[in-house]
C-alpha positions as CSV (number, residue, x, y, z in Angstrom):
1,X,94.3,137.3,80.7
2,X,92.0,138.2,78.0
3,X,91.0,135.8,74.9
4,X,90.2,138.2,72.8
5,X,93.7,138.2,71.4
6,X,94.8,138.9,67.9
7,X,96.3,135.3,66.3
8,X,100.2,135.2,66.9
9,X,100.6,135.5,63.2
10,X,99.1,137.6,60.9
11,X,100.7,136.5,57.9
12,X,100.2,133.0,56.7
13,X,103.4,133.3,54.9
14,X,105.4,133.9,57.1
15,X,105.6,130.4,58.9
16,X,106.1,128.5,55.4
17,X,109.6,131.2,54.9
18,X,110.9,130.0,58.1
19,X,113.5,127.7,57.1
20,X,112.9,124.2,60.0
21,X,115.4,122.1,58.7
22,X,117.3,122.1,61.8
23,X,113.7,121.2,64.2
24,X,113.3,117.6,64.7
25,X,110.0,116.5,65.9
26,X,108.7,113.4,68.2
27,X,106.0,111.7,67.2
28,X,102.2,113.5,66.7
29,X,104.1,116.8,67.5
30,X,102.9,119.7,65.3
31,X,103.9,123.4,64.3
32,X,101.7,125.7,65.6
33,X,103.7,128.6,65.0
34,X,107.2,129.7,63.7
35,X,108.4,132.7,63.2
36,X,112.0,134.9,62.4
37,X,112.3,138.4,64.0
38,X,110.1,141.0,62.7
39,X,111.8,142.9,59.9
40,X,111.2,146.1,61.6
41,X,113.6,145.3,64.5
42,X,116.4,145.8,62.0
43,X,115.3,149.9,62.0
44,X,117.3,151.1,65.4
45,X,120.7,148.8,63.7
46,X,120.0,151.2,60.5
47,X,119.7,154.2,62.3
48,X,122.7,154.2,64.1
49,X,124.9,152.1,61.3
50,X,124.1,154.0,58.6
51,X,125.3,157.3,59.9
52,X,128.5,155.1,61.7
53,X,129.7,153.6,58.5
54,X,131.1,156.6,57.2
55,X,133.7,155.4,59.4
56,X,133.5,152.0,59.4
57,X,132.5,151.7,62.7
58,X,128.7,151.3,61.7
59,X,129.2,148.5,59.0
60,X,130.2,145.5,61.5
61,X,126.9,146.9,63.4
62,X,124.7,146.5,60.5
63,X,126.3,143.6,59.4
64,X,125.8,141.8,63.0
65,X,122.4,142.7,62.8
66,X,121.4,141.4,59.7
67,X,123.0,137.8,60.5
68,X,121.2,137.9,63.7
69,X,118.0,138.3,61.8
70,X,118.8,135.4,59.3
71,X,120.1,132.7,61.6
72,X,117.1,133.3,64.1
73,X,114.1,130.9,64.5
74,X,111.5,131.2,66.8
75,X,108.8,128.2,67.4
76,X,106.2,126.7,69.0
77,X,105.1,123.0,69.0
78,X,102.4,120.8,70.0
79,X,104.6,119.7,73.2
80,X,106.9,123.0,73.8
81,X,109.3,125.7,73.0
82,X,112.4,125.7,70.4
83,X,114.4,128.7,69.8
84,X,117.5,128.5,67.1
85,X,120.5,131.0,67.0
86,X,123.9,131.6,66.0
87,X,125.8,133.0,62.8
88,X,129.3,130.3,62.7
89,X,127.6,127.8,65.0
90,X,124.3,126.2,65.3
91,X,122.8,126.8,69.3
92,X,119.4,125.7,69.8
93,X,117.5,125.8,72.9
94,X,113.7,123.8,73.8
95,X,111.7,123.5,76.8
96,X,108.7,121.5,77.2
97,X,105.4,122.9,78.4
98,X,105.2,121.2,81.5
99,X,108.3,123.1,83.1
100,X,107.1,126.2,81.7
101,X,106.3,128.8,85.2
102,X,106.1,132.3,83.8
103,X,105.1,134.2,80.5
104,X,105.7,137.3,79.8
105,X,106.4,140.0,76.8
106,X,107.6,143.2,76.9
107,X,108.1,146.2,74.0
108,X,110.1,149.0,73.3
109,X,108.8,152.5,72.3
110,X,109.7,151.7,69.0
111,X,108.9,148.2,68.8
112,X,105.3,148.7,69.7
113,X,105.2,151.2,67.2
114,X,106.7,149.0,64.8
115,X,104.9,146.3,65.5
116,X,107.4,143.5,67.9
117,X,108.6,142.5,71.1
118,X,110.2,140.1,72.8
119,X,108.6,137.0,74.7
120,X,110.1,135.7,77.9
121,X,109.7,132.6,79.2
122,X,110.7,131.5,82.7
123,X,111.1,128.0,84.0
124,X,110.2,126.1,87.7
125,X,113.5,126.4,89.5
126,X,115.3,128.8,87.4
127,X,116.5,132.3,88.7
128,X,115.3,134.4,85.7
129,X,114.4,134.2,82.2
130,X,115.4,131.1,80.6
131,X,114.4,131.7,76.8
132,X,113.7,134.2,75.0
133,X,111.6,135.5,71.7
134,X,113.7,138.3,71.1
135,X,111.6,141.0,68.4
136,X,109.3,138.6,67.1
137,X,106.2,139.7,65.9
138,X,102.7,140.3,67.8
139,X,104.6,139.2,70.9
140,X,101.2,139.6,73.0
141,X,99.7,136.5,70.5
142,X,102.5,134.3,70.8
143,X,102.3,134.7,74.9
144,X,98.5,134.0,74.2
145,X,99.1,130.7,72.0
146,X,101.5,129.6,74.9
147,X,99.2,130.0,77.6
148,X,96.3,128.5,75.8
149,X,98.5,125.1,75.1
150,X,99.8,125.0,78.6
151,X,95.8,125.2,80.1
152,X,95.1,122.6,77.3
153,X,97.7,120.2,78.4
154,X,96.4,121.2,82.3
155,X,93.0,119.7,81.5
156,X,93.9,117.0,79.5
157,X,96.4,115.6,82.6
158,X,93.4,116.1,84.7
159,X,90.8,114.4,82.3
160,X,93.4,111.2,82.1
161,X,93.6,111.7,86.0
162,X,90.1,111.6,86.6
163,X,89.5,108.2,84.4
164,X,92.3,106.8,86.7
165,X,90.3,107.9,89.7
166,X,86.7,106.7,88.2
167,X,88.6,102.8,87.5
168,X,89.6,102.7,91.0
169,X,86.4,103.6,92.5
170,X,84.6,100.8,89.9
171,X,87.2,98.7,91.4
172,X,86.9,99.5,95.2
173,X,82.9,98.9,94.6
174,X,83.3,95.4,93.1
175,X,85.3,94.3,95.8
176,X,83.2,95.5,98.4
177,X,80.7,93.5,96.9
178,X,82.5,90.3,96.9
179,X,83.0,90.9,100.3
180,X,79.5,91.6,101.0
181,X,77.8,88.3,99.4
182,X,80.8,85.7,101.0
183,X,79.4,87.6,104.3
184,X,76.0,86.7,103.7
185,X,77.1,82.8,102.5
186,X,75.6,80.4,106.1
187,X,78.3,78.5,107.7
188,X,78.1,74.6,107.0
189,X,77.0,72.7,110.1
190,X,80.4,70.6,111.7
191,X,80.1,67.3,113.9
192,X,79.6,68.2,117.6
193,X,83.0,68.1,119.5
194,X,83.9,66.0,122.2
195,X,82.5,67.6,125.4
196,X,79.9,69.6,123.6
197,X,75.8,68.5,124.2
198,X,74.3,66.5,121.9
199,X,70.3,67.0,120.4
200,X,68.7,65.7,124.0
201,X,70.8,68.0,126.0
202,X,73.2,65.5,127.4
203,X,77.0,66.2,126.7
204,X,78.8,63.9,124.7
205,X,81.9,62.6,126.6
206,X,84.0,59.2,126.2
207,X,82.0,57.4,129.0
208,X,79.1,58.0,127.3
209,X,79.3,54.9,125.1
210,X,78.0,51.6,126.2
211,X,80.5,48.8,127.1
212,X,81.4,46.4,124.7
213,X,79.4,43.9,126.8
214,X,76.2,45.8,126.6
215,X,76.2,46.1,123.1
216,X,76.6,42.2,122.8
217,X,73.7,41.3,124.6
218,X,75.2,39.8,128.0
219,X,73.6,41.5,131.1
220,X,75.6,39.6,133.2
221,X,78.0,42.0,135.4
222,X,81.5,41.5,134.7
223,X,82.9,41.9,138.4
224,X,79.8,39.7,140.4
225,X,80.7,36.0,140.7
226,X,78.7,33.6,139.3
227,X,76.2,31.4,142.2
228,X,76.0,27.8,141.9
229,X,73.2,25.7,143.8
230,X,75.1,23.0,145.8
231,X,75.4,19.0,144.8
232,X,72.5,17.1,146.7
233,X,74.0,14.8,149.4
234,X,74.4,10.9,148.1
C-alpha cells in the first residue's frame, strides 16, 4: 500500500462543521478526522428526483436524501472507528482498532469523478462488512489514515512487549547469579560421626574410649584377684 497518499481531508473546515455532540471520548482519545458525506453524492438523488417530482414520486427521494446527508457522521479517533446515522432516531456504531481485519474502499463511476466513495471496514469473525463510510470524501485517504493507526498501535503493542521480555531476561540473569555465588560458598566442616576415622586414621567407635578406671589412674585390673603373702607361723 503506497504512502504517498493525499491527507483524508482536504479541507480544514470541514472537520470543525461536523456537529460531535453525540461522540463521547475516553480518556487521551483524540479526533483525527471527521467528516459528513461529500456534498456531491447528493447529484444521482437530484437527477432522478428532480425530473420524478413532477409527480411527487421524486420529492420523498430528494427529501430522503438530504436527511441522510445531515444526520450522517463519519469519524475516526485515536483508539477506533464511530459512524452516526439516523433521521427520527439516533444509531451509532464504533469499533476499536484492534478488532479491525480488513479495509477497503470502493467508488462509483460518478463518485470518482465527483470526488467520494465509500470505506468498508470488516471485522475478525464477522461474515462481511461490518461498518461502513458510505460517500465520504477522498475515501482512498481515510483507508490510508486507518491503516497507518492500526500499524502504529502494532508497534507500540510490540515495543511494550519487548520491555516485558528485556525485564524478564534482567530478571532470569540476576537469579542465575545468585545461584551461581551460593554454589561457589565452601561447606562448613561438621564433627566426625560415630563410625567415621578420625585424624590418625583409626575409626572412632564407642569402645574407643578408655574405662573409667583408666582415666582415674588405677592400673589394677578389675577381674584379677588381689594376692596376699601368707601370716608367718607363731
Amino acid at each position: 500500500m503506497s504512502t504517498e497518499q493525499s491527507p483524508p481531508v482536504d479541507d480544514s473546515a470541514a472537520e470543525t462543521a461536523v456537529d460531535l455532540d453525540w461522540l463521547t471520548l475516553d480518556d487521551g482519545e483524540e479526533v483525527l478526522w471527521a467528516s459528513t458525506p461529500h456534498k456531491s453524492s447528493l447529484v444521482p438523488a437530484l437527477l432522478i428526483g428532480v425530473p420524478l417530482s413532477l409527480v411527487l414520486i421524486g420529492i420523498p427521494i430528494l427529501v430522503g436524501s438530504y436527511l441522510t446527508y445531515k444526520n450522517s457522521n463519519f469519524v475516526v479517533t485515536t483508539r477506533g472507528l464511530y459512524r452516526k446515522q439516523g433521521i427520527l432516531s439516533r444509531d451509532v456504531k464504533q469499533i476499536g482498532f484492534d478488532k479491525v481485519q480488513n479495509i477497503s474502499y470502493s467508488q462509483t463511476a460518478v463518485g470518482a469523478r465527483l470526488g467520494y466513495g465509500s470505506v468498508e471496514i470488516s471485522t475478525a469473525g464477522s461474515s462481511g462488512v461490518e461498518l461502513r463510510f458510505q460517500n465520504i470524501p477522498n475515501p482512498s485517504g481515510v483507508q490510508e489514515l486507518i491503516s497507518r493507526e492500526i500499524e502504529r498501535r502494532e508497534g507500540s503493542s510490540r515495543d511494550e512487549d519487548g520491555d516485558v521480555d528485556a525485564v524478564l531476561d534482567e530478571i532470569l540473569a540476576e537469579l542465575q547469579g545468585i545461584r551461581q555465588a551460593l554454589d561457589q560458598q565452601p561447606d562448613t566442616e561438621a564433627p566426625p560421626a560415630i563410625g567415621t576415622e578420625t585424624a590418625s586414621g583409626t575409626p572412632e567407635t564407642e569402645d574407643s574410649h578408655p574405662p573409667v578406671d583408666a582415666v582415674d589412674g588405677d592400673d589394677s585390673d578389675p577381674i584379677e584377684p588381689a594376692i596376699t603373702e601368707p601370716a608367718d607361723d607363731q
